[in-house]
C-alpha positions as CSV (number, residue, x, y, z in Angstrom):
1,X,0.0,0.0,0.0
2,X,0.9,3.6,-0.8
3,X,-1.3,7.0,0.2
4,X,-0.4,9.6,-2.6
5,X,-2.0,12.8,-0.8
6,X,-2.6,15.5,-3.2
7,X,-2.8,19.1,-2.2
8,X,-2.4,23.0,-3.3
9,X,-0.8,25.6,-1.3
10,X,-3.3,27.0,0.3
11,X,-4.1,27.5,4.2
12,X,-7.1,25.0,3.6
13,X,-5.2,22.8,1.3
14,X,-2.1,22.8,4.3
15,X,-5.1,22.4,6.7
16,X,-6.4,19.0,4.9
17,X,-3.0,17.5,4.7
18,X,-2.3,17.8,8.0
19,X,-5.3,15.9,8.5
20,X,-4.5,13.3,5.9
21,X,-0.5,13.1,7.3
22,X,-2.1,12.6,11.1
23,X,-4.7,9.7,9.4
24,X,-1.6,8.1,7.3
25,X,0.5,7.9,10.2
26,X,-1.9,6.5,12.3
27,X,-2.7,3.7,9.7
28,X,1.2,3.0,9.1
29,X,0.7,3.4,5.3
30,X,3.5,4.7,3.3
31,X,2.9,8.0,1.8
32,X,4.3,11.2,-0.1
33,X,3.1,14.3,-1.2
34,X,2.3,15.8,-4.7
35,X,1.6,19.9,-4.6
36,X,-0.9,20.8,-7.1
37,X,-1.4,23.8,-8.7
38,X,2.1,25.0,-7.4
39,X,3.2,28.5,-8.1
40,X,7.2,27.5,-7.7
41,X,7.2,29.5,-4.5
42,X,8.7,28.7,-1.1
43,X,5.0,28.0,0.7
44,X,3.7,26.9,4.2
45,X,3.4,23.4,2.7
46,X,7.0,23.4,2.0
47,X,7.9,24.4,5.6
48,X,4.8,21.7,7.0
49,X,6.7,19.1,5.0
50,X,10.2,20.0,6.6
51,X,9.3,20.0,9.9
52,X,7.4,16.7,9.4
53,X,9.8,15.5,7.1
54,X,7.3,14.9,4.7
55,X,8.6,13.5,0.9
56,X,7.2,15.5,-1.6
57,X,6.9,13.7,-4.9
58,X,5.9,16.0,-7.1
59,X,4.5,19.7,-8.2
60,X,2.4,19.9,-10.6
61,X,2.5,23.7,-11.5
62,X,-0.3,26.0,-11.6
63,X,-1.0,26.7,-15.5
64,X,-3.7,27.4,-18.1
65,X,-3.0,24.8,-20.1
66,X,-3.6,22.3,-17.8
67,X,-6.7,23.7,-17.2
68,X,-7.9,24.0,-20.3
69,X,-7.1,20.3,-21.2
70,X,-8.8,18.8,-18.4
71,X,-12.1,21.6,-19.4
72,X,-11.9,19.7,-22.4
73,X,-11.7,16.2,-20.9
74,X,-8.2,15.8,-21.6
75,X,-5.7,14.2,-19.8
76,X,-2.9,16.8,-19.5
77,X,-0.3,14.2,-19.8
78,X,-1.9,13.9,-23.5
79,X,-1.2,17.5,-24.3
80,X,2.3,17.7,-22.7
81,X,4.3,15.0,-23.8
82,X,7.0,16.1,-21.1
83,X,4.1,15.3,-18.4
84,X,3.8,11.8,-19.7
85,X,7.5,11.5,-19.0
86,X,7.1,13.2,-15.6
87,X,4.3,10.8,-14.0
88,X,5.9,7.9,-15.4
89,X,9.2,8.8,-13.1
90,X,6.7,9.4,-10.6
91,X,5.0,6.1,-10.7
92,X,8.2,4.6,-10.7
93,X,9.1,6.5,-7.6
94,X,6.2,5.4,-5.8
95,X,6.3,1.5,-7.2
96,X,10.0,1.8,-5.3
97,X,9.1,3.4,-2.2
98,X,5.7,1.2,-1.4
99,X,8.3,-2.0,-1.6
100,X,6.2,-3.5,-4.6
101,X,7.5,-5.9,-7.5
């Protein structure tokens, strides 16, 4: 098992994933971190996730064109062959760090 707990940097989004992380922990699953809708700025998730040494996996940035795919049911990772790349890595990140063959 591995918890892949998505959030944005927000005070609510910060607020959730503490609530998550506290839940995770509790359960002993495995779990990292992927910032959505990030704005490449030093936020209060960052400094949450260093103090709880938290693994962030990803950041997915904040952009219109990501937007716009998914308002046309598209998969971003479609539109942005670089993003196909990206979650691939990431899956293979998480394949490694939940222990499965």
């Amino acid at each position: 098992d591995f918890a892949i707990l998505v959030t944005e940097p927000t005070p609510f989004g910060l607020h959730d994933l503490k609530l998550a992380v506290q839940i995770v922990r509790e359960m002993e699953i495995p779990f990292g971190v992927v910032i959505n809708r990030d704005t490449n700025s030093y936020t209060m998730i960052d400094e949450y996730a260093g103090e709880e040494n938290l693994v962030l996996l990803e950041r997915i940035p904040f952009d219109r064109s990501i937007a716009e795919a998914y308002s046309e049911g598209k998969l971003f990772t479609e539109t942005s062959p670089p993003w196909k790349i990206r979650f691939k890595k990431l899956a293979e990140k998480i394949i490694s760090s939940s222990g499965v063959s």
